[in-house]
N, C-alpha and C positions, 0 to 999 in steps of 0.2 A: 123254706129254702134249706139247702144242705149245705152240711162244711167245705168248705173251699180244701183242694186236697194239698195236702203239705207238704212245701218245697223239697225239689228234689237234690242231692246235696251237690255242695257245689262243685265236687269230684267228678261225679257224672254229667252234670250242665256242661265244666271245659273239654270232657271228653269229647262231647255230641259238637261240640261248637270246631273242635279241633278236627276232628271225622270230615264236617262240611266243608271246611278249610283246606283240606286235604283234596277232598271231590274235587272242588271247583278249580285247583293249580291244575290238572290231571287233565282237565275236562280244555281249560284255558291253553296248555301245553300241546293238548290234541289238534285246536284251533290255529294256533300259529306255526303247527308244524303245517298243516294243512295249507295255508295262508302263506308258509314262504314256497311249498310245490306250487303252488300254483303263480305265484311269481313267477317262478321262474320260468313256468310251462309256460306262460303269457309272455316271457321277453321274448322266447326262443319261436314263440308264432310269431309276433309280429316280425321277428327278423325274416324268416324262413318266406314270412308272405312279402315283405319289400322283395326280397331276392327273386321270388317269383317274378313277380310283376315289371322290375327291371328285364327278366329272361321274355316276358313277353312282348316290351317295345324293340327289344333286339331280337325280336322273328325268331326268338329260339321256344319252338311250342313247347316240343318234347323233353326240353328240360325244365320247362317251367310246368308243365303236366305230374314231373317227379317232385319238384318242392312244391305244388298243392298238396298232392296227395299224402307228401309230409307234412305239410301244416294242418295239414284235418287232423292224423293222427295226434300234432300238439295239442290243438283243441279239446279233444278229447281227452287226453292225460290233463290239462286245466282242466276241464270239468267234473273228473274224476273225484277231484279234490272238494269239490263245493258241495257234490251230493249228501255227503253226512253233514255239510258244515251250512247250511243254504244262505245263512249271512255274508260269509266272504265274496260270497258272488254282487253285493249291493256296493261293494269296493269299488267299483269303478274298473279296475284294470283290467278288470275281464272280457268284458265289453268291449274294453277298446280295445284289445287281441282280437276280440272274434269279427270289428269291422273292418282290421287287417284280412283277414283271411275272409269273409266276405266279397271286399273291394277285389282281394286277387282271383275269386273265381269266377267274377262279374267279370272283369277284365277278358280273363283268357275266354271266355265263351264270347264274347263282344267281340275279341279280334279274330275267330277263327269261325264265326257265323251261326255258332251253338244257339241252345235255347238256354237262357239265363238260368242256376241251380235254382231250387225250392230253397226255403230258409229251412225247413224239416230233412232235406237231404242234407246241408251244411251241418244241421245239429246246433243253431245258436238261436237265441230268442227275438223276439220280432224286432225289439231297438236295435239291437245289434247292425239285423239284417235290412232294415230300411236306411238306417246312415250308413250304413255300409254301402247298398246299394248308389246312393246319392254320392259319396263317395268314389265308389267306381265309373260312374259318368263323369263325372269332375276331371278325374284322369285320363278318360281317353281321347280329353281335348288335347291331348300331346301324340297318341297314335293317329288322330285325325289330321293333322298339323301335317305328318310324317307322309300317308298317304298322299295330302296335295305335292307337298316338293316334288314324293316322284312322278305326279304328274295324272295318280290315279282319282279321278276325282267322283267316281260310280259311288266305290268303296268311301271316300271320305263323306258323302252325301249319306247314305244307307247308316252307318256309323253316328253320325249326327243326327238322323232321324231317332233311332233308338236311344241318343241320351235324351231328346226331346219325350219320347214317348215315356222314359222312366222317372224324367221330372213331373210329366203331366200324370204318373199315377202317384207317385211319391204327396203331392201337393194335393190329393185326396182326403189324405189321414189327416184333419183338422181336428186333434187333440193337443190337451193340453201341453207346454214342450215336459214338465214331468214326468209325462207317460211315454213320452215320445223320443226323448232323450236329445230334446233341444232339433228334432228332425226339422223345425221350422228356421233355422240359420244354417242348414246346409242345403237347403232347397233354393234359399235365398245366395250362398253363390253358385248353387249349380245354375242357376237362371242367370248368374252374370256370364259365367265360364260358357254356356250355351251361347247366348247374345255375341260374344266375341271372337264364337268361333263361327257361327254363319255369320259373321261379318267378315270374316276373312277366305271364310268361304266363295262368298259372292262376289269378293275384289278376287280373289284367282279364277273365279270361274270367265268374269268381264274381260280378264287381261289373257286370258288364253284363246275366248272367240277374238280376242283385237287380232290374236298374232295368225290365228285360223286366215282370217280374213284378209290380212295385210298377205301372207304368201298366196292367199287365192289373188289377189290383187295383180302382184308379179307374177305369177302363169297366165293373168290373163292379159 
């Protein structure tokens, strides 16, 4: 066996130890600047996509078409931030900006008769983009609502057939909620929010043949 080599002195041990200590403020410094842009990028979606989505139950398309197409661009400047950083993205907040903006472009497709986005056209990960989805069915138990008052009741049926259809693929993905991002308690009220609104559906549909009927009665 050979001599063990002889310590190094301890001038140079605090240097190396202060150099790493150094690294790592720099390295940390980078992370949290990265970490507060991307806050911020995620407050500024999620608001951008409420605003949407309010523009979309007040029948204003085209201005709800110009804050999607802002709130993607947010999305984007948040995910800008997580590509060097791929931790911050396990943060939570991010996620839940991107099933804001999700829900908003599920929505305006839903209400204007579009084909629902890709989750790869959106640019957000698949948790994101399945609660999100479930999400955006959830909501348009209040455009469906909106439709019966005025009386249309085609569009309020077709409407509700499609949150139906997005529950029944959503309810598919039988994964763990880990991986899933809990998708198994928002299935579970989009099946309530569904159930209550074909129930209210079928008491307006019953009381409009009553009153069909009742004036064919008086003509006749």
């Amino acid at each position: 066996m050979g001599n063990a080599p002889p310590p190094q002195p301890a001038k140079l041990i605090l240097m190396a130890w202060e150099a790493t200590i150094q690294n790592l403020k720099s390295e940390m410094e980078a992370k949290h600047a990265a970490r507060e842009e991307a806050l911020k990028a995620s407050r500024a979606l999620i608001q951008t996509s409420s605003k949407c989505i309010k523009n979309i139950h007040r029948h204003n398309f085209a201005e709800a078409e110009i804050l999607l197409n802002q709130a993607k661009q947010q999305a984007q400047d948040a995910r800008k931030q997580v590509t060097l950083h791929p931790e911050i993205e396990y943060a939570g907040y991010l996620q839940d900006a991107e099933k804001e903006l999700v829900e908003a472009a599920g929505c305006l497709a839903l209400a204007q008769g579009n084909p629902l986005p890709a989750y790869e056209e959106l640019n957000v990960n698949a948790t994101s983009y399945l609660n999100g989805m479930g999400e955006c069915a959830s909501e348009m138990r209040r455009f469906v609502l909106d439709q019966m008052r005025s009386g249309n009741l085609p569009e309020a049926e077709r409407l509700l057939h499609q949150m139906e259809e997005i529950y029944d693929d959503l309810t598919t993905f039988d994964f763990p909620d880990g991986l899933t991002g809990g998708l198994r308690r928002t299935c579970d009220a989009l099946r309530a929010v569904i159930e209550r609104t074909r129930s209210d559906l079928t008491l307006t549909k019953i009381q409009q043949d009553l009153i069909t009927e009742l004036k064919s009665a008086k003509k006749s």
